[in-house]
C-alpha positions in Angstrom: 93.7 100.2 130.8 90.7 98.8 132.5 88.6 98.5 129.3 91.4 97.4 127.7 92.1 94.5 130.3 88.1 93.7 130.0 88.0 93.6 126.1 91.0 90.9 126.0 88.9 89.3 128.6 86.0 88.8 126.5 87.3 88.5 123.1 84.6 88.4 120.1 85.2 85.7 117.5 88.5 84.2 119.0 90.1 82.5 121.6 91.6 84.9 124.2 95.4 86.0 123.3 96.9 84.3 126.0 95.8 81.4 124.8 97.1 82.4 121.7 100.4 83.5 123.0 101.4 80.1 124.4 104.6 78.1 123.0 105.2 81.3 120.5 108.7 82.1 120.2 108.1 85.5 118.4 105.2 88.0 118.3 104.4 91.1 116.6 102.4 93.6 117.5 101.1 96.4 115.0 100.5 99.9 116.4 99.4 103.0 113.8 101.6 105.7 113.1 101.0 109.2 114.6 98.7 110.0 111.2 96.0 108.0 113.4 95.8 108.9 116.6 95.7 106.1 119.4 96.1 105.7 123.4 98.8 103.0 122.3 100.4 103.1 125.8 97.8 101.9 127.9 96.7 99.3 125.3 99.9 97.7 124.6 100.4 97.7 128.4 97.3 95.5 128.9 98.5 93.5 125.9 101.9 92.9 127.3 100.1 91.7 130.8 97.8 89.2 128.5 100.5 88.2 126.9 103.0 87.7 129.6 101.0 84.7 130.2 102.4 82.8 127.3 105.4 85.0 126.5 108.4 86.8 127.9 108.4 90.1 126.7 111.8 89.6 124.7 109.8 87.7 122.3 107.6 90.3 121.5 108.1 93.2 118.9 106.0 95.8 118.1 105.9 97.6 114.5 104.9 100.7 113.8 102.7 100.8 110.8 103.8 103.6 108.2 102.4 102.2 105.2 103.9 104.8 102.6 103.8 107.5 105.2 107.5 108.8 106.3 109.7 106.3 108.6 110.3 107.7 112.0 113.0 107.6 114.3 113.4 106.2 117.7 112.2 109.3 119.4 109.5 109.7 117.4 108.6 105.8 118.3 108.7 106.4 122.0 106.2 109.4 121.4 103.7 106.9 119.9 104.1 103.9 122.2 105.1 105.5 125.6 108.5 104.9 127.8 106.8 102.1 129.8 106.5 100.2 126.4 110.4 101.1 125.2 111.4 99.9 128.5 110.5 96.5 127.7 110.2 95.3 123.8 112.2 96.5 121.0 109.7 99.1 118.5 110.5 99.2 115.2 108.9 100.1 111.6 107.5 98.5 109.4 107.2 100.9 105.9 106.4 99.4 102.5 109.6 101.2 101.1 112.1 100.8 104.0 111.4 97.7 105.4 112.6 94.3 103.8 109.2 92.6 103.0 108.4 88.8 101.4 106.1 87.0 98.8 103.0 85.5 100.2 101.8 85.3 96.6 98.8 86.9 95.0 94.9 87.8 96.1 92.0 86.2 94.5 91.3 89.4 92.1 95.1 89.5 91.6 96.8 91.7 94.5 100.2 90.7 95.2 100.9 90.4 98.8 104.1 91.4 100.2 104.5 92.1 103.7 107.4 92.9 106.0 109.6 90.1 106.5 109.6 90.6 110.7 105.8 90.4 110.7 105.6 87.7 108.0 107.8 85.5 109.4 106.5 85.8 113.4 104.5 83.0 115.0 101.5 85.3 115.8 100.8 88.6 115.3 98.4 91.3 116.7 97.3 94.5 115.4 96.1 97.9 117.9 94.4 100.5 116.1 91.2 102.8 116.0 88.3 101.8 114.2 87.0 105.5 112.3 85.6 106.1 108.9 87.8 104.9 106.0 87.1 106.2 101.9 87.8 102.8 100.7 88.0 99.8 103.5 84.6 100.8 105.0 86.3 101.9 108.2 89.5 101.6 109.5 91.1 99.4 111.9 91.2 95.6 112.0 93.0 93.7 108.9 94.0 97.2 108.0 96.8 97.6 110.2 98.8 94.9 109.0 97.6 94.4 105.3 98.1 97.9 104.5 100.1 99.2 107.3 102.9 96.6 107.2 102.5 95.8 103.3 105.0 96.5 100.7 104.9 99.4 98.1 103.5 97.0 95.7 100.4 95.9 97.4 99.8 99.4 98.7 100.0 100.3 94.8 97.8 97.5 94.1 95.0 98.3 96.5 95.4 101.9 96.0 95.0 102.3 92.1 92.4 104.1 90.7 90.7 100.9 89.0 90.6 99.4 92.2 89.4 101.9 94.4 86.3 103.1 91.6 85.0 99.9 91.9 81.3 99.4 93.5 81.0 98.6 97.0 84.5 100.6 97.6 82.9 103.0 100.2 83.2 104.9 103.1 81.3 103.1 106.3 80.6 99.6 104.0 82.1 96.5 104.8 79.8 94.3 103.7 80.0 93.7 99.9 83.3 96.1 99.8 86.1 94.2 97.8 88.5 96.7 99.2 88.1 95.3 102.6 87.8 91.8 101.5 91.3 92.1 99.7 92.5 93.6 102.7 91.0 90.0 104.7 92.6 87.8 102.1 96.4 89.8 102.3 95.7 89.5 106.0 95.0 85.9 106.0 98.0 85.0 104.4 99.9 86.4 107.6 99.9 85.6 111.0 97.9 87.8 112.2 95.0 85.8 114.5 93.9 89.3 117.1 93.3 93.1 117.1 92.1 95.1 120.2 90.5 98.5 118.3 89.2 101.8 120.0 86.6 104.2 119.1 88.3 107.4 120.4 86.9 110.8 121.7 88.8 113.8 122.4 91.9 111.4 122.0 90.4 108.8 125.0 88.8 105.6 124.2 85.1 106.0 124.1 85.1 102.0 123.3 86.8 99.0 123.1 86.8 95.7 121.3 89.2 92.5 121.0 89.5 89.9 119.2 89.1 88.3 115.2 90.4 90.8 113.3 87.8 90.7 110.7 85.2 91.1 113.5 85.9 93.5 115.9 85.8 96.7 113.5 82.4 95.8 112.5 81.1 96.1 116.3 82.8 99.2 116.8 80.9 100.2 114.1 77.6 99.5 114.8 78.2 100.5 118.0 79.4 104.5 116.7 77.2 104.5 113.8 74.3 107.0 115.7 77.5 109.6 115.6 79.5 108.7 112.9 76.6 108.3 110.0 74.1 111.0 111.3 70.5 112.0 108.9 70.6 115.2 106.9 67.8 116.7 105.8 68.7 118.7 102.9 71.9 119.8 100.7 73.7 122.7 101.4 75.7 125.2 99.2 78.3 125.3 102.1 80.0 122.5 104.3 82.3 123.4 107.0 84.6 120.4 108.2 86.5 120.6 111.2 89.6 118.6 111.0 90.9 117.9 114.2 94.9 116.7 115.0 96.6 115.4 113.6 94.8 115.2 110.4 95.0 118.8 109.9 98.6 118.7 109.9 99.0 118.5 106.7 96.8 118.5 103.4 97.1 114.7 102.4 95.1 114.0 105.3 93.3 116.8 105.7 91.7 116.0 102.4 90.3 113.0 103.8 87.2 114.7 105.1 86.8 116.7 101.8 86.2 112.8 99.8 84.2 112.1 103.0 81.4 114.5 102.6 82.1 114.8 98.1 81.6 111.7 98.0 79.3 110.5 100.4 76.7 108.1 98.6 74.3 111.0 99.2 76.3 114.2 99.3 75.3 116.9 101.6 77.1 119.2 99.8 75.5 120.9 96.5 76.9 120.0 93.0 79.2 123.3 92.4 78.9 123.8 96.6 81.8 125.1 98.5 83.5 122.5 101.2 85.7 124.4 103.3 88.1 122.8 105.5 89.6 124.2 108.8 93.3 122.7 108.9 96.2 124.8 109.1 98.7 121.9 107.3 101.8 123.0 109.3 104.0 120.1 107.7 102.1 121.5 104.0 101.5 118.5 102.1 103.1 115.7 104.6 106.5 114.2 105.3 106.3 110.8 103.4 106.9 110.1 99.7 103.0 109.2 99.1 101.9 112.8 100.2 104.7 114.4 98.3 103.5 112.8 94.9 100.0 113.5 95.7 100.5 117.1 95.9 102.8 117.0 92.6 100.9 115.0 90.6 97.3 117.2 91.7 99.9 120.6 90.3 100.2 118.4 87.3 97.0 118.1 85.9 95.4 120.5 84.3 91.5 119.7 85.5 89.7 117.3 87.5 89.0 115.1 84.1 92.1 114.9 82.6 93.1 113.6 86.4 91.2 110.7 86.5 91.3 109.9 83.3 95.5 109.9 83.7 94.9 107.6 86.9 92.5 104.8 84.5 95.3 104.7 82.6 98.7 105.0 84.3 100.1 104.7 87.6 100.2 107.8 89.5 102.8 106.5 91.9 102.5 106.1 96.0 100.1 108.6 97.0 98.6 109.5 93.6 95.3 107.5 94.6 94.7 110.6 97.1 94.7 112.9 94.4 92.5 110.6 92.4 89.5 110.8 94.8 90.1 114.3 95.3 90.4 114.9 91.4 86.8 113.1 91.8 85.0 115.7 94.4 86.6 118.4 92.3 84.3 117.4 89.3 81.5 118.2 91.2 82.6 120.5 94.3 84.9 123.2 95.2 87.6 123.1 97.7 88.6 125.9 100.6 91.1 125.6 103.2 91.2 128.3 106.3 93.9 128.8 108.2 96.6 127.5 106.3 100.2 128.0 107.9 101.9 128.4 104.4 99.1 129.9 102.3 101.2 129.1 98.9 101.2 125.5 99.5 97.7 125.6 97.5 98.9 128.3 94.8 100.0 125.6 92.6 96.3 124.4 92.9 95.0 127.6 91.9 93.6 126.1 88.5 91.6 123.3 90.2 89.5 125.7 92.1 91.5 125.1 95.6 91.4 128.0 97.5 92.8 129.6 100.6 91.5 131.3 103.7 92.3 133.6 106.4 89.0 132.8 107.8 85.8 130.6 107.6 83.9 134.6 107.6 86.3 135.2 104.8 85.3 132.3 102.8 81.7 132.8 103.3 81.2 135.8 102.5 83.1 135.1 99.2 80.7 132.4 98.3 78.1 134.6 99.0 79.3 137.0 96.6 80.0 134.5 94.1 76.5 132.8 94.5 74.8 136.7 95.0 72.7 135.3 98.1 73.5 134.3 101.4 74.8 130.7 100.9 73.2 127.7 103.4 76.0 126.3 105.6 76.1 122.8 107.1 78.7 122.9 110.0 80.3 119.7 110.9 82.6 119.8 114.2 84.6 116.5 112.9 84.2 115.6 109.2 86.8 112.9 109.5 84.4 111.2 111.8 81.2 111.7 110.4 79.6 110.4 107.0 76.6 113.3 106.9 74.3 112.1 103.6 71.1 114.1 102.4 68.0 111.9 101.6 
């Protein structure tokens, strides 16, 4: 709370929200869903004291940002924002399927923008969220939370096809020169979204926090984690092991993120035909929302890594079927293992794509080994979903 109450203090690139705040008759406040975990409570607390000074709390709402991911109920809601926060502002979702969104017209390269009508039509909006490595926007957090996280299905499909997301500059830790992340400003420019306060989180605390311009503060928290998050490497190995820490190792639509993160890494550290083995035991299998369930049925669909991509240049592949595009792409050049798995027959169906599962990370070791007939190299890495490791 005390960083918190410091950042909104000494906001970067804006006024402070207070400020803001004052002669606003409705405000909406973005929080992530649970698939991004976030000390939301103590934030939004500090937000609701900076606030207060130009709004009752009865004008402001918060919105959970699903995206595509699955709705939740009001339970679920008070999980992610606390009972202090309940107590006093009405929570509610915001899902690009669910929700009732509007027209704010179309993005310079031709995205349509749609966004959910309570958060398009407030006088000022603010988005909370944790600033972490992100395949296509450079890193999460900022714009993200509302351009994506509160857009309709058809901007997420927009943003999210294959065409888009192959384009140079869409890559993980690059903002600069990224049009993924500059559609994401534009869509959030057409909003009213003005401030963001964004964490760095460690073991589930915040390690760091910013406020302010939306566009801004994710690039300080960047350069600020960058020593941790984009470590050297020295060498390729024929063997990386990702931890995948809660709750992105709930289920294998997240869980994959750390596979693209280290396949396609501008300099992988992984081998070409190497092994990346992922410790996740996907207790909810592929994931709850309509996105994850496609992903996983359009992956059993294809019949190899090419005929994949090739499918997504051409077609839609629905909500979620971008997933399974980048992971069609680190298949082309990598192997996949997953240890631990709750429900090892969730990846049966996967068989054919060379998606394995484990009992154990000695298990799938030493079955590399044989396959190689040496002793593989290994390259551990305690959380791939936070670190970017490159070879020279």
């Amino acid at each position: 709370g005390t960083a918190v109450q410091a950042a909104c203090a000494e906001p970067i690139g804006a006024p402070r929200l207070r400020e803001l705040a004052r002669g606003a008759r409705s405000v909406v406040v973005t929080v992530p869903d649970a698939s991004r975990p976030c000390p939301n409570e103590p934030v939004l607390l500090a937000l609701l004291e900076e606030l207060a000074a130009g709004v009752s709390d009865a004008a402001v709402t918060l919105a959970v940002g699903c995206g595509l991911h699955a709705t939740t109920d009001a339970e679920r809601r008070e999980q992610l924002v606390g009972p202090a926060v309940t107590r006093r502002v009405e929570v509610v979702d915001a899902q690009g399927i669910e929700s009732e969104t509007v027209d704010l017209g179309e993005t310079t390269l031709g995205a349509p923008v749609r966004i959910v009508r309570r958060l398009a039509q407030a006088d000022l909006a603010v988005t909370v969220g944790v600033v972490e490595p992100h395949l296509y926007a450079g890193f999460s957090g900022g714009v993200k939370g509302v351009a994506i996280g509160c857009a309709g299905r058809e901007t997420i499909a927009w943003t999210h096809r294959p065409a888009f997301i192959s384009r140079p500059g869409v890559t993980v830790a690059r903002l600069r020169g990224n049009p993924f992340q500059a559609t994401l400003r534009e869509i959030a420019a057409r909003t009213p979204l003005a401030w963001a306060v964004n964490l760095v989180t460690a073991g589930g605390a915040a390690a760091a926090v910013r406020a302010g311009d939306p566009a801004v503060v994710p690039a300080a928290l960047a350069r600020y984690a960058a020593p941790e998050w984009v470590p050297p490497c020295s060498r390729r190995y024929d063997v990386v092991v990702a931890g995948v820490p809660a709750p992105k190792s709930d289920s294998l639509y997240q869980a994959s993120r750390a596979a693209t993160y280290l396949g396609l890494a501008a300099r992988p550290a992984v081998a070409d035909g190497g092994l990346i083995v992922l410790c996740a035991d996907l207790p909810a299998g592929a994931g709850d929302g309509p996105g994850e369930r496609n992903f996983l049925a359009v992956l059993s669909a294809a019949r190899s890594p090419d005929e994949l991509l090739a499918r997504g240049l051409r077609d839609a592949l629905g909500p979620g079927g971008q997933r399974s595009f980048v992971l069609a792409r680190v298949l082309q050049r990598q192997r996949l293992a997953v240890v631990g798995v709750t429900d090892p027959g969730l990846l049966a169906p996967l068989a054919h794509l060379e998606i394995a599962a484990f009992d154990s990370v000695a298990a799938a070791l030493a079955a590399e080994d044989a396959h190689l007939g040496r002793r593989a190299s290994v390259l551990a890495v305690a959380d791939a979903m936070s670190t970017v490791v490159g070879a020279p």
